[in-house]
C-alpha positions in Angstrom: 0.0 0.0 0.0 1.3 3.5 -0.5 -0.5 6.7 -0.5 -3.6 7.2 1.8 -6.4 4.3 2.3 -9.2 4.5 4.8 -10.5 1.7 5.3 -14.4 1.0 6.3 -15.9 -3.0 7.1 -19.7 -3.0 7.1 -19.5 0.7 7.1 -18.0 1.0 10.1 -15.4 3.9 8.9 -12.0 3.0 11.0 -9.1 5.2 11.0 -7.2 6.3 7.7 -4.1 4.3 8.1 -1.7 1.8 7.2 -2.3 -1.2 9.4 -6.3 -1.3 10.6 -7.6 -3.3 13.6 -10.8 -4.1 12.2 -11.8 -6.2 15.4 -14.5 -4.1 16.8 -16.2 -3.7 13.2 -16.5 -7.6 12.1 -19.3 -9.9 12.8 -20.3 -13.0 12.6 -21.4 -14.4 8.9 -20.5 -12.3 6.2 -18.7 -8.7 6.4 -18.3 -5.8 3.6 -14.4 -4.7 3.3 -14.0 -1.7 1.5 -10.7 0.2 1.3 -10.8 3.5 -0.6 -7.0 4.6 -2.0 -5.9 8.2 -2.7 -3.5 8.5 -5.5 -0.5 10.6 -4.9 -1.2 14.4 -5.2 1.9 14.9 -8.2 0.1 11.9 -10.3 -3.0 14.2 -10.6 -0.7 17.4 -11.6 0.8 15.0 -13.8 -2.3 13.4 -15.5 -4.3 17.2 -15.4 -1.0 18.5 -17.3 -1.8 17.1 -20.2 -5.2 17.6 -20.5 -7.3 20.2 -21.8 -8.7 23.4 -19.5 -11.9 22.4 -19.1 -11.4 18.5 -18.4 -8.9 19.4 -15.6 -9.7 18.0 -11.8 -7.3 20.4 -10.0 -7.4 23.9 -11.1 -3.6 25.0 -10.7 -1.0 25.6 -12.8 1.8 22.7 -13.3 4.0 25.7 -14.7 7.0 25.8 -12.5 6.9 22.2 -11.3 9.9 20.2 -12.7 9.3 16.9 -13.8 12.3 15.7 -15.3 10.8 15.6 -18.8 7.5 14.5 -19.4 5.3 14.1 -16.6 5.2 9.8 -15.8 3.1 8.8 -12.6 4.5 7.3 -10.4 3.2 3.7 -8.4 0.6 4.5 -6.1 -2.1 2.8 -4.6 -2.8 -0.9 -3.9 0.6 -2.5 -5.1 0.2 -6.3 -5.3 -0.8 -8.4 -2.6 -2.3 -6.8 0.6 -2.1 -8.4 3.4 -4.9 -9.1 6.1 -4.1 -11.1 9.0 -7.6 -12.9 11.2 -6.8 -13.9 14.9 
């Protein structure tokens, strides 16, 4: 995991975290995991850079911001296997 992920089961918000004790939220029979990821802020400068005006997310200017060359995003988000351990 990198970035930001809050994570929610049977939607029972629990903290915005890495690492989630979901203990108190679980129940017997059959639970709802939901984990929602935030991408990394310079991906979205990146991706609204080369888009047109008007089809831009983020309204500010990437003018300034040195990306080496053209703007690549970088890994973010779920990244292979996550891990969930049950005690």
């Amino acid at each position: 995991m990198r970035d930001i992920a809050v994570v929610s089961v049977n939607g029972l918000e629990l903290k915005t975290l890495w690492k989630a004790d979901i203990a108190k939220a679980v129940k017997t029979g059959k639970n709802k995991l939901e984990i929602k990821v935030t991408n990394q802020g310079d991906n979205r400068i990146a991706g609204d850079s080369k888009l047109p005006k008007e089809q831009k997310i983020l309204q500010i200017s990437s003018k300034g911001i040195r990306f080496g060359g053209e703007p690549k995003p970088k890994e973010s988000g779920i990244l292979g296997l996550e891990l969930l351990k049950l005690k």
